[in-house]
N, C-alpha and C positions, 0 to 999 in steps of 0.2 A: 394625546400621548405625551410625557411627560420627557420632557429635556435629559438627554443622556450627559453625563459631567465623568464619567469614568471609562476605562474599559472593565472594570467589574459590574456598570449598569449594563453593559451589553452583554456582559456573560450571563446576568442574569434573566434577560430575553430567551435564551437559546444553551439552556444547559444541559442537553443532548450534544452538542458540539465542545465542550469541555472533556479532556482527557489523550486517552491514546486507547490504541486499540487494544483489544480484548476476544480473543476468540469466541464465536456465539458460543453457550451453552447449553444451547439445544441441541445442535447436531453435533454429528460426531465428527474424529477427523477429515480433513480434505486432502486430497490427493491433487497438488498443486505441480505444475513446471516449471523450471527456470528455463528459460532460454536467452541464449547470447544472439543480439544481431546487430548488424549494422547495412543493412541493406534497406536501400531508400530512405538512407539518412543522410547524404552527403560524407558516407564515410566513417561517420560518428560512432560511435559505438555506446548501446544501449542495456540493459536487461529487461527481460521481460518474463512477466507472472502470470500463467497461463492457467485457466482450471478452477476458479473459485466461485465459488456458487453460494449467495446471499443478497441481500438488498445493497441496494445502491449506495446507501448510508454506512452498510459493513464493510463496502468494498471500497470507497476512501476514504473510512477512518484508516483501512491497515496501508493505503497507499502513503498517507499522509506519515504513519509511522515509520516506512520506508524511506521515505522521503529526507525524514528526519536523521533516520539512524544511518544513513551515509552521506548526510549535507549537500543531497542535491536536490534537481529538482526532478520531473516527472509529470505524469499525465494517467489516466486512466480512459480508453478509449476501447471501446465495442466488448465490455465482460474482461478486460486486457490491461494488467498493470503495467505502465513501461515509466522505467528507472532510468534518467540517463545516468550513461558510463556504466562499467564491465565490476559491479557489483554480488556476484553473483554468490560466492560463496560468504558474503555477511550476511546476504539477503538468505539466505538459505538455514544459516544460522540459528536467526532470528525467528523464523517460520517455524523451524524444529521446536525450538524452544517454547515456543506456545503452543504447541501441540500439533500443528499440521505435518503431513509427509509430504517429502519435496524429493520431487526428480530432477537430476540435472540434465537438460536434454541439447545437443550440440556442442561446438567447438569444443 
């Protein structure tokens, strides 16, 4: 294997992971939740994206967009994007904007 000298030798390993997210274009829209919560977080207060249905690779690229487009950080855990902090209406935004439908559901 040959000696990496950049981070454009590594982009070049794995340029499936270059970019931002991109709605598939096979299927059609999704019908996505937002949800606010902050239960069994110590308080904390979270968003959460409920509802998206794709491969694992589609579903943190758009987390990672998320992640991005309100400067925090975040997780994706059991089918379940969660955003910390009470993001809900950028995120929702953002969603529209690329084509999915988003409900807001709670507080």
């Amino acid at each position: 294997m040959a000696k990496l000298n950049s981070l454009s030798d590594l982009k070049n390993l794995f340029p499936e992971a270059e970019g931002t997210y991109q709605p598939p274009k096979t299927s059609e829209k999704q019908h996505l939740e937002a949800h606010f919560s902050n239960k069994g977080r110590g308080g904390k207060t979270v968003t959460i994206i409920k509802g998206f249905s794709g491969s694992d690779l589609e579903i943190k690229k758009l987390a990672k967009s998320l992640k991005s487009l309100c400067g925090v950080g975040g997780t994706v855990k059991n089918g379940e994007i969660i955003i910390q902090g009470n993001f809900r209406d950028k995120i929702m935004d953002f969603l529209r904007d690329v084509g999915h439908q988003v409900k807001r559901v709670g507080g």
